[in-house]
Residue frames as qw, qx, qy, qz and C-alpha x, y, z in Angstrom:
[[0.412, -0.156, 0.747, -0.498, 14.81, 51.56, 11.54],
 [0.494, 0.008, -0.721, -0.485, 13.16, 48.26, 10.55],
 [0.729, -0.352, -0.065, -0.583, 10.21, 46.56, 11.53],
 [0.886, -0.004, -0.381, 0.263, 12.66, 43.45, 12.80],
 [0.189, 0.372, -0.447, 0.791, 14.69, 46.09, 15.18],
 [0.643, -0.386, 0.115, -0.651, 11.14, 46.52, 17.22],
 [0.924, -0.264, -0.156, -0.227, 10.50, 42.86, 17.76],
 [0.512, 0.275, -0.549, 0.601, 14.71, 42.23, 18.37],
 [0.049, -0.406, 0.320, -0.855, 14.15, 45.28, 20.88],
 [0.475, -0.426, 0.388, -0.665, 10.94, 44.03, 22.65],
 [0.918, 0.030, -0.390, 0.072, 11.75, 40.58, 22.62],
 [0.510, 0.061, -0.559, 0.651, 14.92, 41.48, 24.81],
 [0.272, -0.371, 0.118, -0.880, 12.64, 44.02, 26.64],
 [0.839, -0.206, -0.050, -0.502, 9.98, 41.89, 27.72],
 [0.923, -0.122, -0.328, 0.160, 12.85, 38.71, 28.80],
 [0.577, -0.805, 0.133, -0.034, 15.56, 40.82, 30.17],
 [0.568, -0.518, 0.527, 0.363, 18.25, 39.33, 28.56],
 [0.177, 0.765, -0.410, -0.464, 19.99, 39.18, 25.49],
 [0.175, 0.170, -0.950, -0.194, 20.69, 35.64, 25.00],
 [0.470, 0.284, 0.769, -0.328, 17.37, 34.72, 26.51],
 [0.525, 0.614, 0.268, -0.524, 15.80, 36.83, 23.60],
 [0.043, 0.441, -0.809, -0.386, 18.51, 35.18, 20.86],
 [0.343, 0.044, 0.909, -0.233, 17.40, 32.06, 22.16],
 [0.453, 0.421, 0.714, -0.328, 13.90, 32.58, 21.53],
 [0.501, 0.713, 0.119, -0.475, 13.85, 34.39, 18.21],
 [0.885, 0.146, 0.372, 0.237, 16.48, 31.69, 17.02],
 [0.316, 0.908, -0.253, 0.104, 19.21, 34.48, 16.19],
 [0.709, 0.079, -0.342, 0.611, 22.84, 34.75, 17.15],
 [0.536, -0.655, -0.293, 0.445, 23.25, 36.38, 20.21],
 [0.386, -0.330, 0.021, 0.861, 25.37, 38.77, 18.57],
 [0.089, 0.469, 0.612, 0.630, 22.98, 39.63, 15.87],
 [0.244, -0.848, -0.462, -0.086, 20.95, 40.86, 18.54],
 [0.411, -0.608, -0.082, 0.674, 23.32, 42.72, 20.91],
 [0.320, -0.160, 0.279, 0.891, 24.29, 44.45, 17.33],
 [0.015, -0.405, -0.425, -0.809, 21.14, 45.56, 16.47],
 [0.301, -0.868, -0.303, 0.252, 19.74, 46.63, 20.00],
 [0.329, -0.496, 0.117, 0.795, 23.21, 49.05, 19.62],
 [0.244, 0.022, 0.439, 0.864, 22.26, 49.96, 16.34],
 [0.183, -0.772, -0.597, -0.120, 18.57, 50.39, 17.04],
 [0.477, -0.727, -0.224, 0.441, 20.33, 52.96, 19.96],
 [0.342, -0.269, 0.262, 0.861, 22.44, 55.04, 17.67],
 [0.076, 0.451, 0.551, 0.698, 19.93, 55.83, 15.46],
 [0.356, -0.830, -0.402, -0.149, 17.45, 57.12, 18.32],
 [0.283, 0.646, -0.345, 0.619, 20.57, 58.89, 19.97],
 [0.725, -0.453, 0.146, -0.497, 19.47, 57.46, 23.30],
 [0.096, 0.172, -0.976, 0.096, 20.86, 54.31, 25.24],
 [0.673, -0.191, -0.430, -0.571, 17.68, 52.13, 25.74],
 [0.832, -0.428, -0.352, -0.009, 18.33, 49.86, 28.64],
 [0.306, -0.694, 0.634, -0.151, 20.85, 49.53, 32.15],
 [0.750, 0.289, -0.569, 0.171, 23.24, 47.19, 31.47],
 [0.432, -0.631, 0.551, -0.333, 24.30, 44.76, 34.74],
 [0.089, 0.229, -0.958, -0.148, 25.55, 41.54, 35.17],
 [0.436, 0.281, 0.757, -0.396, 21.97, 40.25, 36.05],
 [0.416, 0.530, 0.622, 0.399, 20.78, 41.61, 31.88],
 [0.160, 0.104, 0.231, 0.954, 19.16, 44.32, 30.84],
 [0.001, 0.712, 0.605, -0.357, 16.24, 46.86, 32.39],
 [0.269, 0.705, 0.475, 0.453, 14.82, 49.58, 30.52],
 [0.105, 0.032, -0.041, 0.993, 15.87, 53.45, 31.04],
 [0.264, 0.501, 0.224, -0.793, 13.26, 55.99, 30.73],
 [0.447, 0.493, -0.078, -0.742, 13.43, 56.10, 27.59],
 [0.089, 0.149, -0.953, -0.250, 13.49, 52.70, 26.72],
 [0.143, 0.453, 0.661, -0.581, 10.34, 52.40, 28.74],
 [0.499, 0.623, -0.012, -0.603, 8.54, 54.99, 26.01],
 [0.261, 0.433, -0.686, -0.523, 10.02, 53.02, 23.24],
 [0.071, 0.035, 0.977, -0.197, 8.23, 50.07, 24.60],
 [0.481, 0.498, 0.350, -0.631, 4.93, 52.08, 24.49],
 [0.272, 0.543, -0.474, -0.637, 5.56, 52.89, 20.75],
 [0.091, 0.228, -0.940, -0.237, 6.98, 49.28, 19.82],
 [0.313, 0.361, 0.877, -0.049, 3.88, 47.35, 21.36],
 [0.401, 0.588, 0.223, -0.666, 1.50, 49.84, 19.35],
 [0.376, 0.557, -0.559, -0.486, 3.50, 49.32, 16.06],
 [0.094, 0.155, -0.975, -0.125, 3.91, 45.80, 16.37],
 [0.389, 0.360, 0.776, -0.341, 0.13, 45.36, 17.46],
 [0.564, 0.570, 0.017, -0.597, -1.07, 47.54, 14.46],
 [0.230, 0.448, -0.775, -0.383, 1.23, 45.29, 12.26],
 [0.181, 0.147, 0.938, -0.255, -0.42, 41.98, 13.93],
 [0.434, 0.562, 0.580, -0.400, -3.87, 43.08, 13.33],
 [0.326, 0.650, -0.283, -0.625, -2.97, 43.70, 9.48],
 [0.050, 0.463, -0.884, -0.050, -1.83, 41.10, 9.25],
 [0.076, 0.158, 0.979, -0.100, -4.32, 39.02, 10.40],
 [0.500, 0.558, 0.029, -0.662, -6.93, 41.32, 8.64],
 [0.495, 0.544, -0.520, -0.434, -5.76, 40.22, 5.23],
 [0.319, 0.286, -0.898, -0.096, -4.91, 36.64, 5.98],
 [0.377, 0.056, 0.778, -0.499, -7.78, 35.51, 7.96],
 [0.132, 0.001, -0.903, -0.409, -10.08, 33.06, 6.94],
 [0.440, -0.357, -0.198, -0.800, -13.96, 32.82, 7.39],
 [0.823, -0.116, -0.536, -0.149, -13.45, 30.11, 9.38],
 [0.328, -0.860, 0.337, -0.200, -12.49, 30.82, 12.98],
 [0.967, -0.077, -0.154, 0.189, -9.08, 29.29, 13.96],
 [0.285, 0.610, -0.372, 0.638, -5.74, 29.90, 15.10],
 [0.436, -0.186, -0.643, 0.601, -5.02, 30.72, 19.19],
 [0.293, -0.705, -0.198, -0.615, -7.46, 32.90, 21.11],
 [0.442, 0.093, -0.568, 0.688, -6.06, 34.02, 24.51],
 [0.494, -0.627, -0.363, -0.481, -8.71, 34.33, 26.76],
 [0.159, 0.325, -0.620, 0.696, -8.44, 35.68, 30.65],
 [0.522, -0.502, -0.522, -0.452, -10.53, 35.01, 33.53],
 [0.603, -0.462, 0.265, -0.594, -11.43, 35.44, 37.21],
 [0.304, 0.123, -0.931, -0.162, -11.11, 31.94, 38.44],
 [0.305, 0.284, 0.719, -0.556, -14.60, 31.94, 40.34],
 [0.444, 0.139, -0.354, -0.811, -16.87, 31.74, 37.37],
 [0.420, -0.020, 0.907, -0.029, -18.58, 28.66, 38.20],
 [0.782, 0.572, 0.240, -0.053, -21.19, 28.98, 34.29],
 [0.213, 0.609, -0.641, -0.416, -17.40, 29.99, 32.43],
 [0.343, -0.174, 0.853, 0.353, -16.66, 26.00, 31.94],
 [0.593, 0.602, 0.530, -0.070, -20.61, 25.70, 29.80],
 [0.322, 0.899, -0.121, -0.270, -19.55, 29.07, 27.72],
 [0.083, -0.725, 0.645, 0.229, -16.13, 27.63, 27.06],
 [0.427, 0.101, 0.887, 0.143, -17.17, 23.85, 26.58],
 [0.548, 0.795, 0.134, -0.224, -20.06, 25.76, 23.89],
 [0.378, 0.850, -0.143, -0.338, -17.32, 27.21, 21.97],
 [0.091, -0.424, 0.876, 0.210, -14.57, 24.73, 21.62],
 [0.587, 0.396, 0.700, -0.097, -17.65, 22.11, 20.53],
 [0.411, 0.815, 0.256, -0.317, -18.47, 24.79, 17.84],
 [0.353, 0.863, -0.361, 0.001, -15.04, 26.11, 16.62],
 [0.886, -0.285, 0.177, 0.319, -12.59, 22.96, 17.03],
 [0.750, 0.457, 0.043, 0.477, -10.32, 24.44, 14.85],
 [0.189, -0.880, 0.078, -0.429, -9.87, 27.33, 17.65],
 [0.521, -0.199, -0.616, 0.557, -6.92, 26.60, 20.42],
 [0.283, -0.848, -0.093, -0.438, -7.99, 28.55, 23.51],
 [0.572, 0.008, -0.574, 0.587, -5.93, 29.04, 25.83],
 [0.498, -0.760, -0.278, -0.311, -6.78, 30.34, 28.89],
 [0.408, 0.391, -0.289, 0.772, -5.29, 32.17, 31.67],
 [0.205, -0.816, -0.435, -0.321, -6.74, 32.89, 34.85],
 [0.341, 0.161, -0.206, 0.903, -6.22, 36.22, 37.48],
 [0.008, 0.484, 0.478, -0.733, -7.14, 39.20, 39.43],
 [0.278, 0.887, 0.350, -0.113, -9.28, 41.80, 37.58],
 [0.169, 0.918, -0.229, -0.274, -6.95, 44.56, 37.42],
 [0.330, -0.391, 0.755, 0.411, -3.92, 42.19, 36.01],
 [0.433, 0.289, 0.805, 0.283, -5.91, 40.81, 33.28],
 [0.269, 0.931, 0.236, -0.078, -6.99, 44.59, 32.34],
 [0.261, -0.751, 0.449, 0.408, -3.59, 45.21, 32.21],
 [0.473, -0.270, 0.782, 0.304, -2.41, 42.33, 30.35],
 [0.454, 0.582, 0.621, 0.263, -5.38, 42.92, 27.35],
 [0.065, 0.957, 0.093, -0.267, -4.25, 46.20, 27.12],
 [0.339, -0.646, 0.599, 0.330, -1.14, 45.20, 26.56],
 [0.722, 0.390, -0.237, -0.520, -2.44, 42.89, 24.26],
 [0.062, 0.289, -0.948, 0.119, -0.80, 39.86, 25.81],
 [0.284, 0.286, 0.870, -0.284, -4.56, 38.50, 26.22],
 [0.105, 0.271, 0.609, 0.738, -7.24, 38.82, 23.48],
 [0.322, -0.537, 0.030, -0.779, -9.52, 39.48, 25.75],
 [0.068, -0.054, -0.847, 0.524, -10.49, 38.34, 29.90],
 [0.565, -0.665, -0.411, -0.267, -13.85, 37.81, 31.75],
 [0.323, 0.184, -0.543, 0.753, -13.20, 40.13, 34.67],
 [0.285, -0.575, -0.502, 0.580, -15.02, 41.96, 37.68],
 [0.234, 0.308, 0.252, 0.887, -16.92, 44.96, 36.44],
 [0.688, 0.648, 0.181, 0.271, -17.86, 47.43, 35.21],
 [0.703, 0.059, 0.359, 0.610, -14.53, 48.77, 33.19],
 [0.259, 0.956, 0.114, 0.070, -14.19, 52.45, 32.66],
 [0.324, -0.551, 0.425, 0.640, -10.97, 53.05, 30.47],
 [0.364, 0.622, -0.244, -0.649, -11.20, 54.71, 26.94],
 [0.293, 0.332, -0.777, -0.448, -9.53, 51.74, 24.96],
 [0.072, -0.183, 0.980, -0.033, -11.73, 48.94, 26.25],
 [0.659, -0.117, -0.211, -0.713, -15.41, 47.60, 25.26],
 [0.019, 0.076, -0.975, 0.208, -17.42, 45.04, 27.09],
 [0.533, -0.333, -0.580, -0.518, -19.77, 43.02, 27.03],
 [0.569, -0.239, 0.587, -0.524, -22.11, 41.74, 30.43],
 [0.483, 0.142, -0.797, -0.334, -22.08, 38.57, 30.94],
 [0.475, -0.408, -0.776, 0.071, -23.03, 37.04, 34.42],
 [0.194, -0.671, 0.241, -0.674, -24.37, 38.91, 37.07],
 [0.656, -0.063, -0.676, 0.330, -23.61, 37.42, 40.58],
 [0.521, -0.795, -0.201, -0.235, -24.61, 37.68, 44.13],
 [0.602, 0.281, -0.645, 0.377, -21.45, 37.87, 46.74],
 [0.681, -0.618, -0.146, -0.365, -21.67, 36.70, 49.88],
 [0.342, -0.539, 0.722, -0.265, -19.39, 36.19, 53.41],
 [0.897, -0.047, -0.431, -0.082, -18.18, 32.33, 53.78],
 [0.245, -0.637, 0.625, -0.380, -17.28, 31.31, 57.07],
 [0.241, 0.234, -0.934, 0.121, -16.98, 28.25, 58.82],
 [0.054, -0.304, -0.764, 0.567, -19.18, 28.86, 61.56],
 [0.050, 0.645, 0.659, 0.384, -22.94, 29.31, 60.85],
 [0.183, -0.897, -0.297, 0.272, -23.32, 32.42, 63.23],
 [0.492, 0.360, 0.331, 0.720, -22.11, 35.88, 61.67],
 [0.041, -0.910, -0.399, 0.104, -21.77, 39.35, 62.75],
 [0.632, 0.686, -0.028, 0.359, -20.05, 42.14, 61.53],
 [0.097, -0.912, 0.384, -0.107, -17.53, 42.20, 64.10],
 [0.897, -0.120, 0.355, 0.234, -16.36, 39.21, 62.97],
 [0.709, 0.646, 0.011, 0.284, -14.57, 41.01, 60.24],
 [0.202, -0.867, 0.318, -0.325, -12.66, 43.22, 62.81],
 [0.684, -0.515, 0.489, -0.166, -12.12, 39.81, 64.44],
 [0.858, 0.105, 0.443, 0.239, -10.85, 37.01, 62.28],
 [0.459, -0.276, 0.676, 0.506, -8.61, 36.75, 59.65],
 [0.525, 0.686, 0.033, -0.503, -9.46, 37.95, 55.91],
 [0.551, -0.123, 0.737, 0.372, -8.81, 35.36, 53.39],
 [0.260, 0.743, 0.102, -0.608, -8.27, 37.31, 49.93],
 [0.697, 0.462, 0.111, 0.537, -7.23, 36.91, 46.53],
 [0.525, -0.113, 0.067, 0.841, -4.34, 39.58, 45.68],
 [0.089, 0.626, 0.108, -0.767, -4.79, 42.97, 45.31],
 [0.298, 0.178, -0.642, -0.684, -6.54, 44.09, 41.68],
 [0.039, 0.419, 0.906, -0.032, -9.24, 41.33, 42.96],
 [0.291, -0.404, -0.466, -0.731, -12.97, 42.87, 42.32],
 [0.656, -0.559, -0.491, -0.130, -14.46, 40.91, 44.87],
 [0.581, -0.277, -0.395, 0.655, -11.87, 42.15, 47.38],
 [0.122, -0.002, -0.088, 0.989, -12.32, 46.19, 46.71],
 [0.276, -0.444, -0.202, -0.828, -15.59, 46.26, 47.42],
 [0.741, -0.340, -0.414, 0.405, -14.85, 44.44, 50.63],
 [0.471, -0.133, -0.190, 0.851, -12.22, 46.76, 51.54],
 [0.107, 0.267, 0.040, 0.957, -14.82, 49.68, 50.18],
 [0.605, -0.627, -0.336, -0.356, -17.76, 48.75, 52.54],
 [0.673, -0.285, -0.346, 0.588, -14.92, 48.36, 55.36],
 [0.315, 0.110, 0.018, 0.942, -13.88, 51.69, 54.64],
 [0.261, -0.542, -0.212, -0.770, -17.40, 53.14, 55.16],
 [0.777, -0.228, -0.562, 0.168, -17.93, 50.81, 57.74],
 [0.144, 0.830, -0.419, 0.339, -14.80, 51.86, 59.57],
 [0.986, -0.143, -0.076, -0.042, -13.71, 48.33, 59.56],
 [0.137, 0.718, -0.672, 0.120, -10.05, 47.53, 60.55],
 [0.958, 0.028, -0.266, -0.103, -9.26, 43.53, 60.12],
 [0.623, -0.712, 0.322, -0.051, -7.53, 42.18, 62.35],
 [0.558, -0.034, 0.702, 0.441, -5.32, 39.87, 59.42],
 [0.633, 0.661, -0.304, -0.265, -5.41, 40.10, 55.50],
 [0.547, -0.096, 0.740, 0.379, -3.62, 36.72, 54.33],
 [0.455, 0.626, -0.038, -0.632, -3.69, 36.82, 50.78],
 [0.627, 0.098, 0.762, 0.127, -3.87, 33.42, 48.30],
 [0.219, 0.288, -0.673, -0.645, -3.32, 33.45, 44.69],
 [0.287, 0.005, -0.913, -0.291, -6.32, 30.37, 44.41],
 [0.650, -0.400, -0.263, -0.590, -9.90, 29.44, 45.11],
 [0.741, -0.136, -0.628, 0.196, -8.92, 26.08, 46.78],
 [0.430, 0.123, -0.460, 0.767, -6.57, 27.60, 48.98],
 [0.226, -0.307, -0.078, -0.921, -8.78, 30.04, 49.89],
 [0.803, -0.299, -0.248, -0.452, -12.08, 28.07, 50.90],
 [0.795, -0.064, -0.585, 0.151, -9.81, 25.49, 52.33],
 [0.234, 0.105, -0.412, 0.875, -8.47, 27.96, 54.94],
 [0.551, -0.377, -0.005, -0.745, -12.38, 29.08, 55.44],
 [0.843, -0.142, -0.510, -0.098, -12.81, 24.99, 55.95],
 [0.627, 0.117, -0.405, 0.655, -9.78, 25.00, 58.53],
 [0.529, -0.668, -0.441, 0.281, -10.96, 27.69, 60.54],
 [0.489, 0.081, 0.045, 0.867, -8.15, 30.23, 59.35],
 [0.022, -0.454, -0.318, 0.832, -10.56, 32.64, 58.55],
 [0.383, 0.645, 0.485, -0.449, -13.41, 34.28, 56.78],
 [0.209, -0.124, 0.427, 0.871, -13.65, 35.56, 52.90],
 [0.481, 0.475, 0.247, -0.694, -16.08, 36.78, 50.24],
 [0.106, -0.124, 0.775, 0.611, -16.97, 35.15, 46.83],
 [0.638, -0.004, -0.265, -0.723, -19.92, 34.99, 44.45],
 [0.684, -0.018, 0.481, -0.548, -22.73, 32.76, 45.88],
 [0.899, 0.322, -0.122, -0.271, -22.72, 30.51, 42.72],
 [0.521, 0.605, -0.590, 0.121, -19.42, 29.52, 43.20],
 [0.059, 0.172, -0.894, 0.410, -19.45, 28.05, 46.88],
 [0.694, -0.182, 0.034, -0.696, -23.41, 27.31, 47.09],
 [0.866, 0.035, -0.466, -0.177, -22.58, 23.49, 46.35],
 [0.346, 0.342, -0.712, 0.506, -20.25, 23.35, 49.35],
 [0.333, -0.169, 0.619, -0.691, -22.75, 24.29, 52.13],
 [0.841, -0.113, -0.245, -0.470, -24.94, 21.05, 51.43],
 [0.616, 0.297, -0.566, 0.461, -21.90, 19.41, 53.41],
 [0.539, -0.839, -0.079, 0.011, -22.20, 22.01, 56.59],
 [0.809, -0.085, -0.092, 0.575, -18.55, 22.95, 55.89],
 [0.125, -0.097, -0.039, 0.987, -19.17, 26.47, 55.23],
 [0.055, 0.627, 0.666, -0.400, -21.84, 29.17, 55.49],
 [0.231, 0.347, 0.199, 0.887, -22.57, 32.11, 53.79],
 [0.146, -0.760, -0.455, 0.441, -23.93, 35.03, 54.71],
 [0.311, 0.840, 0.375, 0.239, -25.27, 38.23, 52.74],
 [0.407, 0.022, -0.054, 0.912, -22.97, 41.56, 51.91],
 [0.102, 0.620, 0.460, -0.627, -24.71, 44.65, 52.71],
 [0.527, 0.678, 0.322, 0.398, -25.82, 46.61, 49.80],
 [0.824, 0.550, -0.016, -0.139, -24.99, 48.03, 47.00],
 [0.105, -0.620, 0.777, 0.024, -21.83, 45.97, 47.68],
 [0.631, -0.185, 0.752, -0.044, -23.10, 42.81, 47.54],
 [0.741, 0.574, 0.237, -0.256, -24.44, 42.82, 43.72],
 [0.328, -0.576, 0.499, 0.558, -21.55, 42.17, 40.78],
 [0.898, 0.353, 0.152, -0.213, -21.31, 41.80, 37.60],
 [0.643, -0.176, 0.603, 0.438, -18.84, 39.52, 35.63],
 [0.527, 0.717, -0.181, -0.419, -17.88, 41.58, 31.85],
 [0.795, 0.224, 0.256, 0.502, -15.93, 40.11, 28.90],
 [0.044, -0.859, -0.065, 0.506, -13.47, 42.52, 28.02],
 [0.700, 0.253, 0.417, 0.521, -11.20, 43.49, 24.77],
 [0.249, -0.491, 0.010, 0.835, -9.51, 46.10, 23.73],
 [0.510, 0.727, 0.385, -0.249, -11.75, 48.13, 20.76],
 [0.360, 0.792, -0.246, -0.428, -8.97, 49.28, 18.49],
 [0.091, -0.221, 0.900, 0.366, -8.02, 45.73, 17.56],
 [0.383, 0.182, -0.590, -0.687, -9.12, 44.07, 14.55],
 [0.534, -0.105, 0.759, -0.358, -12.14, 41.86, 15.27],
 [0.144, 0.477, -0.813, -0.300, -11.49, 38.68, 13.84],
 [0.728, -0.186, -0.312, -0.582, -13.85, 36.23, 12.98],
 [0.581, -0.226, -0.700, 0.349, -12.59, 34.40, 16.14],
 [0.142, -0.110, -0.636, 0.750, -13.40, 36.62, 18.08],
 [0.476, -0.155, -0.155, -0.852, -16.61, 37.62, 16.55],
 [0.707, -0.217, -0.647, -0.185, -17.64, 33.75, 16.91],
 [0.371, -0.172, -0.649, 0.641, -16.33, 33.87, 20.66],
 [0.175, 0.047, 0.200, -0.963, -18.45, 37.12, 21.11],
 [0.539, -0.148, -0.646, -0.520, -21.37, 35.05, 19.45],
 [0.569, -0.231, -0.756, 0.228, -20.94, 32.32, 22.08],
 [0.170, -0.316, -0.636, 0.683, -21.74, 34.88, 24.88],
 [0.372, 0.036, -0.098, -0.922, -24.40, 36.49, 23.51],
 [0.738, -0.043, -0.635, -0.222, -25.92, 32.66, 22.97],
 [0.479, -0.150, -0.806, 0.313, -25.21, 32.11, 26.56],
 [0.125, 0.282, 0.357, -0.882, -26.68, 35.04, 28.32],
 [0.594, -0.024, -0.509, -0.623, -29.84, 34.33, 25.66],
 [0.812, -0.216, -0.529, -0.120, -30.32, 30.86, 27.75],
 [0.267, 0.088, -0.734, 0.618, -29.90, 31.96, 31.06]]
C-alpha cells in the first residue's frame, strides 16, 4: 500500500465519485478506479457501494477513512514541519460563529501583520466547525464554548452577554411559548442554552424556524416573524433605530464565552503561532 492509494482513496471518499476525484487529482479516471480495486484486494475488503449515483462508503470503508485522514494528516504536518519557514505564510483556514461583532479588528490585526498569510475563512454553527477541525478540514474556528473533547485546546477569547431580541419593547416569558423562535441550525451555542433554560423552564415554543444567517434572522425579528437570542454586542447598534429590543436571559444562561479552537496533536506552525499571538494581543487591549 502506498501513500498515493490513501489520497486516490479519500479523494474519491470525500467527492463520491470516481471521475469527480480523477478530475480533481488530474489522473485518468481509470488510474483511479484501478487503484481504489487494488487498494481493495490488498485489504481483502470491498471499500465502498457501488450505484449508478457513485460511490458511498461500507463499514469498512468508513474505518479506513478514520485511518487515511490520520495518516495523511500526520504526513501534512511533517511535512510542513520540515519545510516551513520563519516567516508565517501559506493558507490558514480559520472557522467562525458569524455573530462576532470584535472578529473583523482580530482578523483586520493579523492580515496587516502577516500579508504573506491567505486566510480564508469559513463561517458556522459551533458543533459543525468542531467537527470540521477535527477533521482537520479547518485549522482551527472561533466557536461557542467551553469545548470538552480530549483532542482539542483553546484559547478564551471574548466573553459575551446574550440577550432576547424582539420587535416589540414589552417582554415576558410567555412570549417564548407564544411566538415563533428564530434560530440558527442545530449545533448553534447560542441556541442550546435557549433550548436548556426552556427545558428547565418547561417551555414548549409554539414555532422553531430555523435560518442558516444573521441577516435573515434579525430581519424576521424586524418583520414581526418572531423572537431570537444573540450576543448583546452584536445587535446593540440596531436598537438606536427602535427596530428591535432586547431583553436579558435569565442566569447562568445568559453569560457566554466565544473560544478559539484547534486541534493539539497538530504541528503548530509559525502561522499559527503568529495567529495565536494576534489573540492574545487582542484580549491584552480589551
Amino acid at each position: 500500500m502506498e501513500l498515493n492509494d490513501l489520497k486516490i482513496f479519500h479523494m474519491v471518499a470525500t467527492l463520491g465519485s470516481v471521475s469527480k476525484a480523477a478530475s480533481e487529482l488530474s489522473y485518468v479516471q481509470s488510474n483511479v478506479t484501478a487503484r481504489i480495486k487494488l487498494l481493495e484486494k490488498e485489504l481483502g475488503t470491498p471499500l465502498f457501494y457501488r450505484n449508478k449515483r457513485g460511490m458511498t462508503l461500507n463499514t469498512e470503508g468508513r474505518r479506513l477513512l478514520e485511518f487515511s485522514r490520520d495518516i495523511l494528516t500526520k504526513f501534512e504536518d511533517m511535512h510542513r514541519f520540515f519545510h516551513q519557514t520563519s516567516l508565517p505564510s501559506g493558507v490558514l483556514a480559520i472557522g467562525m460563529v458569524e455573530t462576532i461583532n470584535a472578529l473583523p479588528d482580530l482578523l483586520s490585526s493579523y492580515c496587516g501583520q502577516y500579508p504573506q498569510v491567505d486566510l480564508s475563512l469559513k463561517a458556522g454553527v459551533t458543533e459543525h466547525l468542531l467537527q470540521e477541525v477535527l477533521d482537520v478540514e479547518l485549522d482551527g474556528a472561533f466557536v461557542t464554548g467551553p469545548i470538552k473533547h480530549s483532542l482539542i485546546e483553546q484559547v478564551q477569547v471574548f466573553h459575551e452577554e446574550l440577550v432576547f431580541v424582539t420587535k416589540s419593547s414589552s417582554f415576558t416569558v410567555d412570549d417564548i411559548s407564544g411566538k415563533a423562535l428564530l434560530l440558527y441550525k442545530k449545533g448553534c451555542g447560542y441556541r442550546e442554552r435557549l433550548e436548556s433554560w426552556m427545558k428547565l423552564a418547561g417551555l414548549i415554543p409554539r414555532k422553531v424556524m430555523e435560518f442558516g444567517t444573521f441577516d435573515t434572522i434579525i430581519g424576521g425579528v424586524i418583520a414581526g416573524i418572531g423572537i431570537t437570542i444573540l450576543p448583546r454586542s452584536s445587535v446593540i447598534h440596531l436598537t438606536e433605530s427602535g427596530r428591535i429590543h432586547l431583553h436579558r436571559v435569565p442566569e447562568p444562561y445568559r453569560e457566554v464565552d466565544t473560544v478559539f479552537i484547534r486541534r493539539k496533536d497538530t504541528v503548530l506552525t509559525s502561522t499559527m503561532q503568529s495567529f495565536l499571538d494576534t489573540i492574545s494581543q487582542q484580549r491584552a487591549n480589551v
